[in-house]
VOPAVO-631940 format. One record per residue: residue number from 1; chain; x, y, z of N, C-alpha, C in turn. Coordinates in nm, 3 decimals, m for minus. Layout:
N
i/ch/n_east/n_north/n_up/ca_east/ca_north/ca_up/c_east/c_north/c_up
NUM/A/X/Y/Z/X/Y/Z/X/Y/Z
...
This chain:
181
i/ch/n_east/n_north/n_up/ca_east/ca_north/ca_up/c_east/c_north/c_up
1/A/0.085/m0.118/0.000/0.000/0.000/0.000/0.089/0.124/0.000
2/A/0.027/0.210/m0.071/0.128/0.355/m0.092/0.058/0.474/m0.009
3/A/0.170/0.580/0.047/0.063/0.687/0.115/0.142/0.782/0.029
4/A/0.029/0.919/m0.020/0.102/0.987/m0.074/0.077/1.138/0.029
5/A/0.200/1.162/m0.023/0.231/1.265/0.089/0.260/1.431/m0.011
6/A/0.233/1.522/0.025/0.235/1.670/m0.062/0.441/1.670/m0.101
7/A/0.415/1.728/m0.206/0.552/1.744/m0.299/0.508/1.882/m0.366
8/A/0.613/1.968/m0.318/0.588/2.084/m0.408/0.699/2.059/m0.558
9/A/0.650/2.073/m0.656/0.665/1.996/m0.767/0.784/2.135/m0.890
10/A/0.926/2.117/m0.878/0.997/2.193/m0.943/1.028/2.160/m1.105
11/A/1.011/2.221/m1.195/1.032/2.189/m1.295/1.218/2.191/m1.360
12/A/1.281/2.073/m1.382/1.417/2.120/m1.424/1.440/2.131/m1.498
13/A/1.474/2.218/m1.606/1.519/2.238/m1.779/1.636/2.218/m1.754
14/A/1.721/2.122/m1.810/1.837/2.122/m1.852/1.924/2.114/m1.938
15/A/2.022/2.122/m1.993/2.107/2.122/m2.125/2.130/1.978/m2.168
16/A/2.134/1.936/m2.287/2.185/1.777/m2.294/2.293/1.832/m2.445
17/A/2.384/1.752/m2.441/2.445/1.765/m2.560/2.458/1.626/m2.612
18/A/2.396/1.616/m2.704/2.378/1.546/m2.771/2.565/1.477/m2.856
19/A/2.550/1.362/m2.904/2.673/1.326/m2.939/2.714/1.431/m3.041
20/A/2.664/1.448/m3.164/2.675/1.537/m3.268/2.750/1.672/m3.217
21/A/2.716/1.708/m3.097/2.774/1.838/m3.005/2.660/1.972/m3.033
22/A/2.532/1.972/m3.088/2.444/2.012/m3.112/2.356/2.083/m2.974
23/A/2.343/2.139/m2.917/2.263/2.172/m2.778/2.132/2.161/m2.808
24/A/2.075/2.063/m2.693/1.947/2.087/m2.704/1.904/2.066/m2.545
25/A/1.764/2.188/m2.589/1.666/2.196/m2.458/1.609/2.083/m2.441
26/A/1.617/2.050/m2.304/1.565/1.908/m2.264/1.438/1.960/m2.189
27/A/1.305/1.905/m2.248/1.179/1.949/m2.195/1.157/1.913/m2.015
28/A/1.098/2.014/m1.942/1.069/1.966/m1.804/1.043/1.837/m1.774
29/A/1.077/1.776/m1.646/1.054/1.618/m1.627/0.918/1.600/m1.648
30/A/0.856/1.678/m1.639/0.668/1.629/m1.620/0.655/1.581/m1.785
31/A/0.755/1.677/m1.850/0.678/1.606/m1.983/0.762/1.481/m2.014
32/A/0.850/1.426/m1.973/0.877/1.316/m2.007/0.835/1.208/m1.896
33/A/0.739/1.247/m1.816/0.724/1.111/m1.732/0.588/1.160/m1.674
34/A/0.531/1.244/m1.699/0.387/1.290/m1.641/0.418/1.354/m1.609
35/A/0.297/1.419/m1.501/0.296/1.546/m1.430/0.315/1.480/m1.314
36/A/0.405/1.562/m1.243/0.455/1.542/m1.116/0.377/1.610/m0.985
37/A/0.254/1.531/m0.883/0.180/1.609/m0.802/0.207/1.552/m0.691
38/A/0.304/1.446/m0.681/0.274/1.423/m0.552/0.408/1.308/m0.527
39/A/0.454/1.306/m0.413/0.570/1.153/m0.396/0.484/1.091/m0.346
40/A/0.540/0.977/m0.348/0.501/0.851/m0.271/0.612/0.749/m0.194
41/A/0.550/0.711/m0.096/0.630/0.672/m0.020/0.623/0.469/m0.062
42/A/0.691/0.452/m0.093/0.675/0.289/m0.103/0.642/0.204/m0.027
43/A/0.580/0.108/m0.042/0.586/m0.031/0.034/0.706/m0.125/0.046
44/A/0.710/m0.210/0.121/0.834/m0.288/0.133/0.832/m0.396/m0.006
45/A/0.682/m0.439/m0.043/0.686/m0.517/m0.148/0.760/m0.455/m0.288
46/A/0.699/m0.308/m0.277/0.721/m0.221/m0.396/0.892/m0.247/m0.401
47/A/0.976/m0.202/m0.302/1.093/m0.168/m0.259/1.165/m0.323/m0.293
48/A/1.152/m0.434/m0.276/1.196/m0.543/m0.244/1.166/m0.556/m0.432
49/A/1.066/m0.510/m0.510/1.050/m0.531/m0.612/1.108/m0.490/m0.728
50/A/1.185/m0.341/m0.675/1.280/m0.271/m0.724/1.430/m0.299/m0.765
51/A/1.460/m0.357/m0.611/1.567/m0.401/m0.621/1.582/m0.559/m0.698
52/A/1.505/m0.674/m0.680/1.497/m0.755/m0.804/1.523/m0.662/m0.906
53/A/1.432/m0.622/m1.027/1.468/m0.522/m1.104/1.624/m0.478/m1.095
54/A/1.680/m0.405/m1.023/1.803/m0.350/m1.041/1.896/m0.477/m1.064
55/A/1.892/m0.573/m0.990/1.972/m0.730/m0.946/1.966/m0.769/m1.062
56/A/1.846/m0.872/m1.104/1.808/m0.914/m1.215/1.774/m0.908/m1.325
57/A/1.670/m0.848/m1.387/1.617/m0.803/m1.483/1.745/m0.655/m1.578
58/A/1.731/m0.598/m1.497/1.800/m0.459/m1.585/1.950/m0.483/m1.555
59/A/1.971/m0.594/m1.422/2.135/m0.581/m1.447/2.221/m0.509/m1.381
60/A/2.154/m0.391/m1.345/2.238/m0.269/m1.304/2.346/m0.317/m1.242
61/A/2.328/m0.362/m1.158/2.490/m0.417/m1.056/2.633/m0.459/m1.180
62/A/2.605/m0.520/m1.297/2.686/m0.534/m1.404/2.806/m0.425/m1.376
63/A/2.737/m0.273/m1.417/2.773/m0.154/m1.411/2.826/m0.096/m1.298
64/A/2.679/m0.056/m1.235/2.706/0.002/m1.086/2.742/m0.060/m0.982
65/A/2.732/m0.195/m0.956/2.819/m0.294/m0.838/2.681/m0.312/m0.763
66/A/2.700/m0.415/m0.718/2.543/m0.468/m0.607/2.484/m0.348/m0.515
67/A/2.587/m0.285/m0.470/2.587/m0.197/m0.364/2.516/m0.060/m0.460
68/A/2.509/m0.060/m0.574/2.506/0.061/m0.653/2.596/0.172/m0.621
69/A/2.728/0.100/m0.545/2.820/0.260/m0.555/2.945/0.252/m0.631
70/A/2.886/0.199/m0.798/3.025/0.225/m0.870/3.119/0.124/m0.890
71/A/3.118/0.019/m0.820/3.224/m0.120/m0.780/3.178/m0.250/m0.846
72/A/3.188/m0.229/m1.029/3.093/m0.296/m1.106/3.165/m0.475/m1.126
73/A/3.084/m0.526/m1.135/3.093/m0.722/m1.122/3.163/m0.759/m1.232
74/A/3.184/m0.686/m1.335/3.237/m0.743/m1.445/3.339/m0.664/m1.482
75/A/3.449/m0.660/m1.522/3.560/m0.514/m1.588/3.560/m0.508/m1.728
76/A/3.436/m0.646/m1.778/3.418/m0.595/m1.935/3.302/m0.471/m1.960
77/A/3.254/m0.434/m1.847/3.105/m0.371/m1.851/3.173/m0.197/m1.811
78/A/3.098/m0.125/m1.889/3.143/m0.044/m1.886/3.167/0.088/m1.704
79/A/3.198/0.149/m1.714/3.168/0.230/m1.540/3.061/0.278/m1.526
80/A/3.015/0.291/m1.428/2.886/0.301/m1.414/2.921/0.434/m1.283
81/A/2.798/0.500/m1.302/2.834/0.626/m1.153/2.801/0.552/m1.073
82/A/2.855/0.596/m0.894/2.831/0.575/m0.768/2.675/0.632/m0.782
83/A/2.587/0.519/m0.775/2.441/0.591/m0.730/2.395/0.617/m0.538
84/A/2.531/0.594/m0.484/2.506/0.668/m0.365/2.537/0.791/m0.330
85/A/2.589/0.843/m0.399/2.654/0.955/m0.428/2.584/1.083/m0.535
86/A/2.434/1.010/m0.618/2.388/1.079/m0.711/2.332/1.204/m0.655
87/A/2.330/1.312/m0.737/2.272/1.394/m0.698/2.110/1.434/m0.779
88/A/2.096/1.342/m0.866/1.939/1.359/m0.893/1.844/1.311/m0.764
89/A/1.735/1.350/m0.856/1.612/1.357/m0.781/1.479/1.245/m0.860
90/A/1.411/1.212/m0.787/1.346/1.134/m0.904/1.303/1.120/m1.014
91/A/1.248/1.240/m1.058/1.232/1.279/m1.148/1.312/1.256/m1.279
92/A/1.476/1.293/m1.230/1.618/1.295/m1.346/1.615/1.128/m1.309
93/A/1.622/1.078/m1.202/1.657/0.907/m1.220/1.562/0.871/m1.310
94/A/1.457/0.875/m1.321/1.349/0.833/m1.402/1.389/0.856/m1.516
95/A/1.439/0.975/m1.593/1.471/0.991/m1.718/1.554/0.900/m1.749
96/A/1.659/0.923/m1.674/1.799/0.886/m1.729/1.789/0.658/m1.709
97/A/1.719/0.635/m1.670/1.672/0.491/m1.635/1.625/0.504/m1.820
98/A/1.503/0.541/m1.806/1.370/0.536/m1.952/1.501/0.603/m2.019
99/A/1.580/0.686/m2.042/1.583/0.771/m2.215/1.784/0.739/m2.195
100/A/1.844/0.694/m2.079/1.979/0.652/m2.106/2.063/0.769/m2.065
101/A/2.183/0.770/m2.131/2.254/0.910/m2.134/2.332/0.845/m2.289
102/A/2.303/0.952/m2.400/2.330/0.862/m2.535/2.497/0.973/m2.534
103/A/2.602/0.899/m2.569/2.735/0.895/m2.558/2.797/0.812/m2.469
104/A/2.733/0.762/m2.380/2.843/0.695/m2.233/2.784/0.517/m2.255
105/A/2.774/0.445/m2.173/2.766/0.346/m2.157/2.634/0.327/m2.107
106/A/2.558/0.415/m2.059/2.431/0.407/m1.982/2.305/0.398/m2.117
107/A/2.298/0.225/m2.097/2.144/0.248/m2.204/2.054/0.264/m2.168
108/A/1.971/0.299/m2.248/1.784/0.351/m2.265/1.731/0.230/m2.247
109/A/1.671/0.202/m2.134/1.541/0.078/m2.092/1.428/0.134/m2.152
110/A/1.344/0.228/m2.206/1.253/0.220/m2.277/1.260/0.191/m2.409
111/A/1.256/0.092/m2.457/1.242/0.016/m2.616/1.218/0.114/m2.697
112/A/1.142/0.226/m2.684/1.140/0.326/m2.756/1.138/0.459/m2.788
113/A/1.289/0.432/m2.680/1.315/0.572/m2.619/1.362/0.670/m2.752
114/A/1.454/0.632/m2.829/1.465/0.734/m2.963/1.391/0.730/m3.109
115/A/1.260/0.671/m3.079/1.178/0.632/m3.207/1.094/0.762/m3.206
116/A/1.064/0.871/m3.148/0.968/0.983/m3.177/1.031/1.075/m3.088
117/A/1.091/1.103/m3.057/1.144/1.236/m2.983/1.086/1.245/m2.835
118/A/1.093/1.135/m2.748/1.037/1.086/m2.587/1.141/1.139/m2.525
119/A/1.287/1.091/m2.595/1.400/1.166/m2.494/1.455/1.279/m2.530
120/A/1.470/1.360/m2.503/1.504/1.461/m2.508/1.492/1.505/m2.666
121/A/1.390/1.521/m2.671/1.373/1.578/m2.756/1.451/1.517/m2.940
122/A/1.499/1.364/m2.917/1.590/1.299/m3.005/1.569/1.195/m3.046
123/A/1.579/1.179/m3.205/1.534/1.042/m3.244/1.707/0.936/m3.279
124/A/1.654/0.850/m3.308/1.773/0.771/m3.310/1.885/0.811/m3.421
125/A/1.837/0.875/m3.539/1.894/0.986/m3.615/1.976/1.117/m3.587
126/A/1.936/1.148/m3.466/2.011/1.257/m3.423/2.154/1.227/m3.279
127/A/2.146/1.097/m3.325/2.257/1.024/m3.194/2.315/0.985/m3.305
128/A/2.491/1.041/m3.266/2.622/1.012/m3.291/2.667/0.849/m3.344
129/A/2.637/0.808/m3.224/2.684/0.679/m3.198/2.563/0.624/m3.158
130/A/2.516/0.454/m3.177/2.410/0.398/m3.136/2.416/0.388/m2.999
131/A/2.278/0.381/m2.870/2.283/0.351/m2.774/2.333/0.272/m2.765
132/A/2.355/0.156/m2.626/2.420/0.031/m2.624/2.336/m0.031/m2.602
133/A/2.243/m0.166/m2.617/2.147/m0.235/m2.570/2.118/m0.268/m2.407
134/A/2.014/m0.242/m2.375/1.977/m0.253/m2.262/2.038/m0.454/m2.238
135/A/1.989/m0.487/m2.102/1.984/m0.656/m2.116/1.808/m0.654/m2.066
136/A/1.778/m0.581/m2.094/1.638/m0.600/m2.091/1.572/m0.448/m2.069
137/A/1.414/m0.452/m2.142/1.375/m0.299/m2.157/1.270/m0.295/m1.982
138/A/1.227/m0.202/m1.955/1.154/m0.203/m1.879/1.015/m0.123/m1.882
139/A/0.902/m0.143/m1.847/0.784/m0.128/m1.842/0.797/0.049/m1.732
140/A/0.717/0.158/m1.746/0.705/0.246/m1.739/0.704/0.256/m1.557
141/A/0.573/0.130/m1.500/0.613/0.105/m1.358/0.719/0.055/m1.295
142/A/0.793/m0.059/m1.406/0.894/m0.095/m1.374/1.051/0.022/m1.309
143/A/0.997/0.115/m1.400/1.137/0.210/m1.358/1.080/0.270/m1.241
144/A/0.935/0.321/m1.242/0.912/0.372/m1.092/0.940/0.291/m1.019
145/A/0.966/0.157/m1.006/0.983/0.054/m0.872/1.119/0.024/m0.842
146/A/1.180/0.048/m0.992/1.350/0.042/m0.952/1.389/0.182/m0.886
147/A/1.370/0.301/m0.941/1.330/0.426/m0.843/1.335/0.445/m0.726
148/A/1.183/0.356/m0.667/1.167/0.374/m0.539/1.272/0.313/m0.445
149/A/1.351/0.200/m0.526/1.383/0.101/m0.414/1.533/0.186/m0.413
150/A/1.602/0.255/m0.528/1.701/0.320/m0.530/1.705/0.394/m0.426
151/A/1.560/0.514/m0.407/1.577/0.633/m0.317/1.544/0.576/m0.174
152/A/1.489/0.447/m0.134/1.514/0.406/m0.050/1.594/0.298/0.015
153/A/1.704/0.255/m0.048/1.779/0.194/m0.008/1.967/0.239/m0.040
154/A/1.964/0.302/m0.151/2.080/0.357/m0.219/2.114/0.525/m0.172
155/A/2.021/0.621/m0.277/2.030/0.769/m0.303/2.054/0.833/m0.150
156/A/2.176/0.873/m0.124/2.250/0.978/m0.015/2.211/0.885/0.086
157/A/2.236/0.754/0.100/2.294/0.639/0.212/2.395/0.642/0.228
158/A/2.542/0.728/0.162/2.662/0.691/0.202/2.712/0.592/0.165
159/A/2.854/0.575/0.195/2.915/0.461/0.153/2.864/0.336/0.237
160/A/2.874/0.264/0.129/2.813/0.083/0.229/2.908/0.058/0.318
161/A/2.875/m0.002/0.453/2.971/m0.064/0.559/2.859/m0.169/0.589
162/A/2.867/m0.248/0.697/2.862/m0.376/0.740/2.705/m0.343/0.775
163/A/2.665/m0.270/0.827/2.546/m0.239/0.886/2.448/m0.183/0.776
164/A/2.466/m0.099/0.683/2.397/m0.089/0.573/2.417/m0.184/0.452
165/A/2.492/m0.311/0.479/2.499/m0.391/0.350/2.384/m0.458/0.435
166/A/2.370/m0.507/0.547/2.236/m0.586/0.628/2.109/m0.524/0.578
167/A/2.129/m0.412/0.618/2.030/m0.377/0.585/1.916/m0.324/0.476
168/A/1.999/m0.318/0.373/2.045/m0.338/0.238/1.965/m0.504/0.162
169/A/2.010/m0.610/0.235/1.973/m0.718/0.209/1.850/m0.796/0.325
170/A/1.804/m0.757/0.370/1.749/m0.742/0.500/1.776/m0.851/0.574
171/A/1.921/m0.903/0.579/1.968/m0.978/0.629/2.123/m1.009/0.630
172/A/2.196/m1.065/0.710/2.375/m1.071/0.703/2.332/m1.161/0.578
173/A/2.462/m1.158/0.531/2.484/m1.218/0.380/2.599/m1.233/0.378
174/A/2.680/m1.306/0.243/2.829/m1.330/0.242/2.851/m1.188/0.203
175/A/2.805/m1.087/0.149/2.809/m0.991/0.071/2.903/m0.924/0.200
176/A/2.788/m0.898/0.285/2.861/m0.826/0.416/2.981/m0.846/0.472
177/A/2.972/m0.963/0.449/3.132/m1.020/0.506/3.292/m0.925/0.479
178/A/3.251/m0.850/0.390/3.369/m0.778/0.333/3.414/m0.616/0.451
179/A/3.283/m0.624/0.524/3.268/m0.530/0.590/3.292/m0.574/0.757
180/A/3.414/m0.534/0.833/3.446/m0.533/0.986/3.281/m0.543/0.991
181/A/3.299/m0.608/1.147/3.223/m0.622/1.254/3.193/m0.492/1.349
């Protein structure tokens, strides 16, 4: 069950440069993900559902490391940012999940993120270089649930130690083990 709680709702315009080196206005988050009226606070199911998602399905740990801070599982996969350390807000995670960041290593989970101008304002014609393939696309709730479980378990948690990898997994794990007592 979700409670929603008042959000005074900021609009961010920001710059994207496109590979080409072309500037373009990147429309407010509301228009790429709705209108923004309200947060919500997650459920544990929601949260527990997210992180599957991040684990499994989308992979992320590949990149960003289990922990999501940067310390990625594979050294063929490209770097991935510390997402404990991010400084977006949901809104920009949401984009950058759905529409990628087209030049870096970070792909677009919406299947059809450069087919009509959804991301920033760009079709797959106006990117340099091709995205990189997702390992799987994700469903519109799907990124809100990887989202939620980010801003509540990851976004400005600090670096992982022994007590937030527990809690993290909602339980000791070998994972933790790396972390003093």
């Amino acid at each position: 069950m979700r409670r929603t709680l008042p959000l005074i709702a900021v609009s961010i315009v920001s710059l994207a440069i496109p590979a080409n080196g072309a500037r373009v206005t990147v429309p407010p988050a509301e228009a790429l993900v709705g209108p923004i009226s309200s947060a919500q606070v997650p459920d544990t199911a929601d949260v527990a559902e997210g992180m599957r998602l991040y684990l499994q399905k989308g992979d992320c740990q590949a990149c960003h490391g289990w922990a999501a801070d940067g310390r990625k599982m594979d050294s063929q996969m490209p770097d991935g940012s510390n997402l404990r350390e991010t400084r977006l807000d949901r809104a920009r995670l949401i984009t950058t999940i759905k529409c990628g960041r087209p030049g870096t290593g970070m792909p677009a989970f919406d299947k059809l993120a450069y087919t009509d101008g959804r991301c920033y304002g760009m079709k797959q014609t106006d990117l340099k270089s091709p995205m990189p393939d997702p390992p799987a696309t994700f469903q519109q709730r799907e990124i809100e649930l990887l989202v939620d479980f980010l801003l509540q378990k990851v976004v400005g948690k600090g670096p992982m130690d022994r007590a937030k990898c527990i809690e993290f997994w909602g339980s000791e794990v070998d994972a933790c083990a790396e972390f003093r007592k």
